[in-house]
SERO-4910 file (N, C-alpha, C, O; in steps of 0.05 Angstrom, whole numbers):
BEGIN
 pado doro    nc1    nc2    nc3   cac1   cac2   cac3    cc1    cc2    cc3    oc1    oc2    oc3
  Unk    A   1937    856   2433   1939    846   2405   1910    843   2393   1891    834   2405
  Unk    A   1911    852   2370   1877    854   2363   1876    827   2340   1897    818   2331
  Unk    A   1850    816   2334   1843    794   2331   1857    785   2295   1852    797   2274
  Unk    A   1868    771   2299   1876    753   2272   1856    749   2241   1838    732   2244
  Unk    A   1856    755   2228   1842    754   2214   1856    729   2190   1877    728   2178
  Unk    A   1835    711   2190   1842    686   2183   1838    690   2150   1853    677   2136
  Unk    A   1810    714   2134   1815    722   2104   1836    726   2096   1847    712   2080
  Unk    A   1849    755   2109   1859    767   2101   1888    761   2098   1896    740   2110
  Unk    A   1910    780   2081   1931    766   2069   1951    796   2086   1934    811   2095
  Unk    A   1967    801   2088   1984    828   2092   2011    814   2075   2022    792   2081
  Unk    A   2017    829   2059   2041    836   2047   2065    857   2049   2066    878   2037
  Unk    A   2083    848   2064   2106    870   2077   2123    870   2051   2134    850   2041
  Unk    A   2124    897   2040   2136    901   2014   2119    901   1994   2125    890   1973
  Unk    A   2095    911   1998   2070    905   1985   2076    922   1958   2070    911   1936
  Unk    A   2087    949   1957   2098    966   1937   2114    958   1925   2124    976   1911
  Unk    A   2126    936   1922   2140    927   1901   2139    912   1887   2129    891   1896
  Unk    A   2147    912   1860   2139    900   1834   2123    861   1843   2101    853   1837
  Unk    A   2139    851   1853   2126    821   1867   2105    826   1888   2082    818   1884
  Unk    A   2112    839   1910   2084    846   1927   2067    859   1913   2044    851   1912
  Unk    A   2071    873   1904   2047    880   1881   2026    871   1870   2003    879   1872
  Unk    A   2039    849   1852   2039    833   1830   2016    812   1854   1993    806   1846
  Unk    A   2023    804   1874   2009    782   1892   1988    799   1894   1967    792   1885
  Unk    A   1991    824   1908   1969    839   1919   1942    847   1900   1920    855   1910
  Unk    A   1946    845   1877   1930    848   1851   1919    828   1849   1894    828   1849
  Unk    A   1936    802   1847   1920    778   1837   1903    768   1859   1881    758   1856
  Unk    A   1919    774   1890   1888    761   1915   1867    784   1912   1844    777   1918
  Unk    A   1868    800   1906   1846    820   1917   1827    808   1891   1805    800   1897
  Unk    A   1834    808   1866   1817    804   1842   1805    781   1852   1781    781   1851
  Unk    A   1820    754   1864   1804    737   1875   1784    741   1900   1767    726   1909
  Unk    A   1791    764   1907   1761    774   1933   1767    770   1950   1749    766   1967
  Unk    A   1804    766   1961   1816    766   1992   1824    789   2001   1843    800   1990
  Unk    A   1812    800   2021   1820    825   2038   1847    822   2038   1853    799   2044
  Unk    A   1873    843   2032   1895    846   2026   1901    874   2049   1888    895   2055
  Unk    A   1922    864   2057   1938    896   2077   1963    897   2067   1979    878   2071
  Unk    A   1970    926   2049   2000    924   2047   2016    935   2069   2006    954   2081
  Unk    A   2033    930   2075   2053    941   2094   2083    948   2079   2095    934   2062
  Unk    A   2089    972   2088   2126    981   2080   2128   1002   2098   2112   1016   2109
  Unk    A   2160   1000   2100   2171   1017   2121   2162   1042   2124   2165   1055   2144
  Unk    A   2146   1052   2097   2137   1078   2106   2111   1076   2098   2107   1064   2077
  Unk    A   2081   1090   2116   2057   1085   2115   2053   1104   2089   2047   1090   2069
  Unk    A   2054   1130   2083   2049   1132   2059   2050   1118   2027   2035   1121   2008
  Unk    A   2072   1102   2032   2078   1085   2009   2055   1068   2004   2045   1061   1983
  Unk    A   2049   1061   2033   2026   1035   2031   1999   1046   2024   1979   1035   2016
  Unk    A   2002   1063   2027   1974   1073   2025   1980   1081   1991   1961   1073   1977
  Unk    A   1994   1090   1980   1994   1096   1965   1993   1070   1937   1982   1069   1915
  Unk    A   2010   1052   1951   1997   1023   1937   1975   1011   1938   1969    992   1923
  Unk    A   1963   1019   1954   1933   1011   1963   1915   1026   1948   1894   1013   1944
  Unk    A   1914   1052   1937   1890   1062   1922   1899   1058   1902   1883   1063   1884
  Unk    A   1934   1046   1890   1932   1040   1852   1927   1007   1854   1924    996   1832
  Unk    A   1926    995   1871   1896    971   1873   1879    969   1869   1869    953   1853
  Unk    A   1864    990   1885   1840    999   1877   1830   1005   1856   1808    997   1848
  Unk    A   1848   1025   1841   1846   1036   1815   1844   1018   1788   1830   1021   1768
  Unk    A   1866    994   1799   1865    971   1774   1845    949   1785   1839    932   1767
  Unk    A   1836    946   1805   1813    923   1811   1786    934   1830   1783    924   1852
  Unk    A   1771    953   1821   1757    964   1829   1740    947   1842   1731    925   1836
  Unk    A   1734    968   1874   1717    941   1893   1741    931   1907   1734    923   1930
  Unk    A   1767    929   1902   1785    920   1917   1777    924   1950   1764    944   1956
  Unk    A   1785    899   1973   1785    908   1993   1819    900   2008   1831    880   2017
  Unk    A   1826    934   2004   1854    934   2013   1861    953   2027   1848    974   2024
  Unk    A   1877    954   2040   1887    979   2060   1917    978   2072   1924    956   2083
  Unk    A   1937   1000   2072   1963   1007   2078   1967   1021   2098   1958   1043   2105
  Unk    A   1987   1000   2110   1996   1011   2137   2027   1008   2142   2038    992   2128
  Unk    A   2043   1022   2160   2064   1013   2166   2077    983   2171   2058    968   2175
  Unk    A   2085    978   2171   2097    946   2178   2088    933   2201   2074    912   2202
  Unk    A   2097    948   2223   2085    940   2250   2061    937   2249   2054    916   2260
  Unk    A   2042    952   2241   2017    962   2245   2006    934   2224   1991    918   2236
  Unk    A   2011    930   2201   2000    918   2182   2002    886   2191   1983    872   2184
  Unk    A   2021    874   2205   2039    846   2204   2007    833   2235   2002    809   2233
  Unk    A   1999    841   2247   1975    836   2265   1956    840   2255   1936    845   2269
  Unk    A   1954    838   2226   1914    841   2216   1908    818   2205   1885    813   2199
  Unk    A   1929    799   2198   1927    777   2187   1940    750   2204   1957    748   2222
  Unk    A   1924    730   2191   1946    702   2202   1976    699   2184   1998    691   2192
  Unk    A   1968    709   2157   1989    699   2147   1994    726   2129   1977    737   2115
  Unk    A   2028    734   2135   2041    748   2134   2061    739   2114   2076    720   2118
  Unk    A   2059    761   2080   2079    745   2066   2107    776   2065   2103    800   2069
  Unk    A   2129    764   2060   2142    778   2063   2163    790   2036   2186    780   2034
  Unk    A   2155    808   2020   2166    809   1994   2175    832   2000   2162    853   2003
  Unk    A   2204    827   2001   2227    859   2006   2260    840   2005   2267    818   2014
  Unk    A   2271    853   1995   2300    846   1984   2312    841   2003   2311    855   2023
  Unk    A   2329    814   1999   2343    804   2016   2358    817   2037   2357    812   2061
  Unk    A   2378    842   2023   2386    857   2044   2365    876   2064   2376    894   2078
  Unk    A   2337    874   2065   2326    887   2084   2308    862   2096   2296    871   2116
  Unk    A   2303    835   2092   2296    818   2108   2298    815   2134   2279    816   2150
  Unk    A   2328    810   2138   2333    806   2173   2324    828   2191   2318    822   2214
  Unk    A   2324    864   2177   2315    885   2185   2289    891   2185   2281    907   2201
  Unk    A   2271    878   2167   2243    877   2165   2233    853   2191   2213    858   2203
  Unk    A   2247    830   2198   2232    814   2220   2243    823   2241   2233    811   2260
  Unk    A   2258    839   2248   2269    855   2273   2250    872   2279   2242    875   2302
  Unk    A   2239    890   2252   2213    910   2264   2187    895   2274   2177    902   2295
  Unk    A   2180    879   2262   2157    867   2259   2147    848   2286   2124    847   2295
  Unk    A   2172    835   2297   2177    815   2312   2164    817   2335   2157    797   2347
  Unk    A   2159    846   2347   2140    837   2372   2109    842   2361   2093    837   2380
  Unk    A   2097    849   2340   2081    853   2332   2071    821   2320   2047    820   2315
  Unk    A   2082    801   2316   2079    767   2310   2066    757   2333   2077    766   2353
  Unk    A   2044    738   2337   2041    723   2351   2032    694   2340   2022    691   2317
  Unk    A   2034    675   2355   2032    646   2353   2008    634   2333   1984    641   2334
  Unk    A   2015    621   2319   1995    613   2301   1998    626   2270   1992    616   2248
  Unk    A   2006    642   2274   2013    669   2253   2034    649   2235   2053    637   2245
  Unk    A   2026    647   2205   2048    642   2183   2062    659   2165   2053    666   2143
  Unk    A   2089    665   2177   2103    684   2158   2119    665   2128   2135    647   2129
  Unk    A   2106    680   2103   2123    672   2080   2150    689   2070   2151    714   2071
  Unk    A   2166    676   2064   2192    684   2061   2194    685   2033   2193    663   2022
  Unk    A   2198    707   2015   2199    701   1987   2220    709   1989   2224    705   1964
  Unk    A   2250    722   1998   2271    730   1998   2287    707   1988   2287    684   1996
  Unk    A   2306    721   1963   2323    705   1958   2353    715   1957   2356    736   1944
  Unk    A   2378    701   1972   2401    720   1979   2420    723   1952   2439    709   1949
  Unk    A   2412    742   1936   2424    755   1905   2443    769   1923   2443    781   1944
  Unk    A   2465    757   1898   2495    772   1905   2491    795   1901   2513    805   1896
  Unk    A   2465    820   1898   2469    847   1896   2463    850   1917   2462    874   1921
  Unk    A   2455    837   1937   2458    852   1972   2490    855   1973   2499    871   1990
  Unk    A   2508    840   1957   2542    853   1967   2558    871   1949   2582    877   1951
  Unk    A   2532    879   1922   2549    894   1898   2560    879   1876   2573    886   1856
  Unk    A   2550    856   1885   2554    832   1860   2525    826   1846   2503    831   1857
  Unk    A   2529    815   1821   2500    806   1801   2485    795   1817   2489    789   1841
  Unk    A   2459    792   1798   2442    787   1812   2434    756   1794   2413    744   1796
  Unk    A   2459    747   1777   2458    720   1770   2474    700   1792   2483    677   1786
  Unk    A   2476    713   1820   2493    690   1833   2478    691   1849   2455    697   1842
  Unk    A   2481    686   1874   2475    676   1911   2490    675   1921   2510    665   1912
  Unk    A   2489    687   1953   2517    694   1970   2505    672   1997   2481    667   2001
  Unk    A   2520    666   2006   2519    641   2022   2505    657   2052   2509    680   2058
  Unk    A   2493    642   2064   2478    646   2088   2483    622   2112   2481    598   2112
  Unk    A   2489    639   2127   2501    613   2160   2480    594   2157   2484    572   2147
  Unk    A   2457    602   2167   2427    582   2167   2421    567   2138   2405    550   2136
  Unk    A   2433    574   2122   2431    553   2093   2414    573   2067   2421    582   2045
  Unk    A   2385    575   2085   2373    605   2055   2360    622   2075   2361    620   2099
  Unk    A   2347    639   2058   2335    663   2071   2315    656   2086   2315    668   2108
  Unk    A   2298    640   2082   2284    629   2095   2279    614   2125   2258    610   2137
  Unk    A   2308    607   2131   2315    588   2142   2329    610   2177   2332    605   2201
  Unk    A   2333    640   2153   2347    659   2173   2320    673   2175   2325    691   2190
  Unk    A   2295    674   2169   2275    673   2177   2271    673   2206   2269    690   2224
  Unk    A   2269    643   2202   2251    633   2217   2253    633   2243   2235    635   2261
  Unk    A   2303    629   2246   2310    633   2274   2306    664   2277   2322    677   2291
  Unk    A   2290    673   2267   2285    711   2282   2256    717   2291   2249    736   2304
  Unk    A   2240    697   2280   2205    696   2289   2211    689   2312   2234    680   2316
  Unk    A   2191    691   2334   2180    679   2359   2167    657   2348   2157    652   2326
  Unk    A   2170    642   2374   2169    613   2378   2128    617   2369   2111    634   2374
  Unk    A   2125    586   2351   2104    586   2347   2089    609   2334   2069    620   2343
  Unk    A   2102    615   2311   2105    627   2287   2122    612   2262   2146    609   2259
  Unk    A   2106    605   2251   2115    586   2234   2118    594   2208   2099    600   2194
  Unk    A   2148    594   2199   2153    600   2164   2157    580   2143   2166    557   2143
  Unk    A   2146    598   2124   2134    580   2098   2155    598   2074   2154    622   2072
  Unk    A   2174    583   2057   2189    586   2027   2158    588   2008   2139    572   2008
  Unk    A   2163    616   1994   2145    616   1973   2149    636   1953   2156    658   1960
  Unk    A   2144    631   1925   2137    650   1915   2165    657   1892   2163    668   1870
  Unk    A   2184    649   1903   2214    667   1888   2211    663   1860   2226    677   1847
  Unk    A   2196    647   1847   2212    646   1823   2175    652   1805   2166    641   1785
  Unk    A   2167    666   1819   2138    673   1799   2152    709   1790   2165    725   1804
  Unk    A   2143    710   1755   2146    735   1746   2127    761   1757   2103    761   1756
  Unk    A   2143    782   1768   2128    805   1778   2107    815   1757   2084    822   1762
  Unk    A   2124    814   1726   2118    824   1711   2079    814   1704   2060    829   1704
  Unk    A   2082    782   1700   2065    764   1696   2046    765   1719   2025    753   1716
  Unk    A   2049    779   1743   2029    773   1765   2014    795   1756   1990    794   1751
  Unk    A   2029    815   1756   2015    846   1745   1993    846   1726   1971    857   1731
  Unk    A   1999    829   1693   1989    831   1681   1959    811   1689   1961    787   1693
  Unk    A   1945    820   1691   1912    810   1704   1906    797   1677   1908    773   1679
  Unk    A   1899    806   1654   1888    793   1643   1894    765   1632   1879    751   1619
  Unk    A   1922    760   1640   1927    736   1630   1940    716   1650   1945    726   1672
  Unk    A   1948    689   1646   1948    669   1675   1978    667   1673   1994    668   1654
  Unk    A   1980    664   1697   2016    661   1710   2017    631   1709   2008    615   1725
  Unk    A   2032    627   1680   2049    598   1679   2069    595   1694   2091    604   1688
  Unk    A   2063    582   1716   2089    577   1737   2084    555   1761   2068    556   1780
  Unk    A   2097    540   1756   2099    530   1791   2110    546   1815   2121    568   1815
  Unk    A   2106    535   1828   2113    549   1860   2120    532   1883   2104    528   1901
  Unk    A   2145    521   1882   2148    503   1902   2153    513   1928   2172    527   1937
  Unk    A   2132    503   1941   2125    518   1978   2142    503   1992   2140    480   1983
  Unk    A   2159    503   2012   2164    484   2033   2166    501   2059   2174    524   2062
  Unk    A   2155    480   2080   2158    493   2104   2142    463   2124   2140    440   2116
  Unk    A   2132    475   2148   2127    452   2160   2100    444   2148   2089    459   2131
  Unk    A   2087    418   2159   2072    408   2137   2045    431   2136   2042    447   2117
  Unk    A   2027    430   2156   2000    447   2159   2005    470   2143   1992    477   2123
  Unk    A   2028    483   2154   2028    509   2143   2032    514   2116   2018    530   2103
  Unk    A   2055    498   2106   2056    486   2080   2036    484   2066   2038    503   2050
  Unk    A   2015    470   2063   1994    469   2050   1972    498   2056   1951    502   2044
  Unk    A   1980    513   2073   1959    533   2072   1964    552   2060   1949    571   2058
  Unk    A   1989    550   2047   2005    564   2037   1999    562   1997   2000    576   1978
  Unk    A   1994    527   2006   1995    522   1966   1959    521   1967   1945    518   1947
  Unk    A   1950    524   1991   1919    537   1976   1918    568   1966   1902    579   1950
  Unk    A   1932    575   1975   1933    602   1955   1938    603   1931   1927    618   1914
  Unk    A   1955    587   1927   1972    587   1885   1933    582   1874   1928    591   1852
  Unk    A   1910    570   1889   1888    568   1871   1880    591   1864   1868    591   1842
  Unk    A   1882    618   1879   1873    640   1873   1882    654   1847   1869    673   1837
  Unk    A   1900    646   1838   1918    663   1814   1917    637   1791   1928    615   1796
  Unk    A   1902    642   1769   1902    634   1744   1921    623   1731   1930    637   1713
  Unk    A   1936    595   1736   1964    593   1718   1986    578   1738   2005    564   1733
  Unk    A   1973    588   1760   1990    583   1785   1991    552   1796   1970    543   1805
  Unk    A   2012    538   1795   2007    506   1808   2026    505   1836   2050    508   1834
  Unk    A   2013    501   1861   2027    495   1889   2043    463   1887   2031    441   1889
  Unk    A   2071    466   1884   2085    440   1883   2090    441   1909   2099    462   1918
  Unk    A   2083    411   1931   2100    408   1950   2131    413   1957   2144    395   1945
  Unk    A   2146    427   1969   2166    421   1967   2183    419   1990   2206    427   1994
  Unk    A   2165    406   2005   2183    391   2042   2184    412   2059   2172    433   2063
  Unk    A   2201    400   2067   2207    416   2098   2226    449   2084   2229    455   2061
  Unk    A   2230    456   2097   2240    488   2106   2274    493   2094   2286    513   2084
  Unk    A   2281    467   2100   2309    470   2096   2318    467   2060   2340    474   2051
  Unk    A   2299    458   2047   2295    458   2013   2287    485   2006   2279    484   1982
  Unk    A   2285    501   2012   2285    527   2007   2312    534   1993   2312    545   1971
  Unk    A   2328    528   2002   2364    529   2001   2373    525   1971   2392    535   1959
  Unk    A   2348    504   1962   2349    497   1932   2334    513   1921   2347    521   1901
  Unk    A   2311    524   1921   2293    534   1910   2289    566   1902   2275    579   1886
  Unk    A   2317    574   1928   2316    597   1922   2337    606   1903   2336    630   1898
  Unk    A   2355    592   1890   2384    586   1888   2372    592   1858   2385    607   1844
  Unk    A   2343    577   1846   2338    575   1824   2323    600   1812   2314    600   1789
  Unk    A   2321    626   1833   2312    655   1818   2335    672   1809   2334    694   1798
  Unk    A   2362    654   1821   2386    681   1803   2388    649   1783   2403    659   1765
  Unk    A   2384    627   1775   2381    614   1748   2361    631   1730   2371    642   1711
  Unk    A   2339    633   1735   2324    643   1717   2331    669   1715   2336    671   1691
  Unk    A   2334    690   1725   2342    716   1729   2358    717   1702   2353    734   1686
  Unk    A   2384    691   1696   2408    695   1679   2396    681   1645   2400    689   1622
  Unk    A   2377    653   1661   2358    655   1625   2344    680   1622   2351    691   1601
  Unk    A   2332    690   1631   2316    713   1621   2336    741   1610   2326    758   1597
  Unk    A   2368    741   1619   2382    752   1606   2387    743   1581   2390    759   1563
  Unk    A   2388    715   1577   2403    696   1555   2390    702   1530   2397    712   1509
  Unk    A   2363    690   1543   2335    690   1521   2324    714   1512   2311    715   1491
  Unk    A   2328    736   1529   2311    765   1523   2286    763   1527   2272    775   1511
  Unk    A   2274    750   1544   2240    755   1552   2244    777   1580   2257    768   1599
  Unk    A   2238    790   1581   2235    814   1599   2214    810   1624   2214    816   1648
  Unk    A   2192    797   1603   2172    794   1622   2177    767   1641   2158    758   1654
  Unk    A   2199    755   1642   2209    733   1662   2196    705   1654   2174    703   1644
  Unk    A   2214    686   1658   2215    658   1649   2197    647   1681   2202    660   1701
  Unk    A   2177    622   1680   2187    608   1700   2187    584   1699   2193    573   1678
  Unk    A   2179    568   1723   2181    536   1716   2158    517   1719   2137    519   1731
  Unk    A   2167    498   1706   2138    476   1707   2152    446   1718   2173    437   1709
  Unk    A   2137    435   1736   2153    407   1737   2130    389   1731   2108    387   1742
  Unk    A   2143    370   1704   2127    359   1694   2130    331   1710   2147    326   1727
  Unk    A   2105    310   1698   2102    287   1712   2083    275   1735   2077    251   1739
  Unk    A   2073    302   1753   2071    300   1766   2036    291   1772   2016    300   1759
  Unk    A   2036    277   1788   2003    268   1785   1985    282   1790   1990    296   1810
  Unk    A   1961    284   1780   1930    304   1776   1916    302   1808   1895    313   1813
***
């Protein structure tokens, strides 16, 4: 197993509109980024239109396996129905200490239904079916579901959104030091692992305002009140 790299970020599903969107905004902040997807061309091929839009980028694409051991923390942006199949590949390639983020949220179009509902999961959310598939001492972190792809993409302007993280506590917070890197971005606590269940429930809510309202470029949320 070659050495952990505590900078750097790897993004499994890095080619898609949300991994993307993340992968743009850490690198602009000056974090070594690895995308990973099931096929190494893809990654690579997301990796030089990084480059292209944040010149100086330091990024690089690799297959999944290959990509998920260059970092400590491993986020995981790929559709619910290829989750449980994405930590099956990856899984002996994880070792201890390593924090995987779970941005999967279970949209009733993993069964041919909208993508304004949620289909029920044994373990409670996606997250939660995570975590019983990591090796022990691999710790997962809820993040991310309800930030606009659209809005991460666009660089020049700041992602109004909260981001409610939950997972265990350490990891948790190493998690909402990232929301500092992205312009717009606020890390809300949001507990333990099993509140995911709620949080993810609330990206087929917004999914159905952003039908209602017609903003294309995606709604998200703010929770007000909360102390400075």
């Amino acid at each position: 197993m070659e050495e952990l790299s505590s900078n750097a970020i790897a993004i499994l599903g890095g080619t898609g509109d949300e991994g993307l969107g993340l992968a743009l905004r850490f690198v602009k902040a000056g974090r070594p980024v690895v995308i990973g997807s099931r096929v190494e061309e893809r990654a690579l091929t997301a990796a030089e239109q990084i480059r292209k839009a944040v010149p100086g980028a330091e990024v690089s694409g690799f297959e999944n396996s290959v990509a998920t051991p260059k970092a400590e923390m491993v986020i995981l942006s790929v559709p619910f129905e290829h989750m449980a199949s994405t930590v099956k590949s990856i899984r002996e390639a994880l070792s201890p200490g390593q924090i995987v983020v779970s941005m999967g949220v279970p949209l009733a179009t993993a069964v041919g239904d909208g993508a304004m509902r949620t289909v029920g999961i044994w373990q409670g959310s996606c997250a939660e079916m995570v975590a019983a598939r990591v090796p022990k001492g691999v710790e997962v972190v809820s993040a991310f579901q309800n930030v606009s792809a659209h809005r991460l993409q666009h660089l020049e302007d700041p992602v109004e959104c909260d981001v409610l993280i939950s997972g265990a506590k350490q990891a948790r917070q190493t998690v909402m030091d990232l929301c500092e890197l992205v312009p717009g971005l606020r890390a809300v606590d949001g507990g333990p692992l099993d509140n995911a269940r709620i949080v993810e429930a609330i990206t087929a809510l917004l999914i159905g305002l952003n039908v209602r309202y017609k903003v294309p470029e995606g709604l998200g949320i703010r929770i007000t009140g909360l102390p400075d």
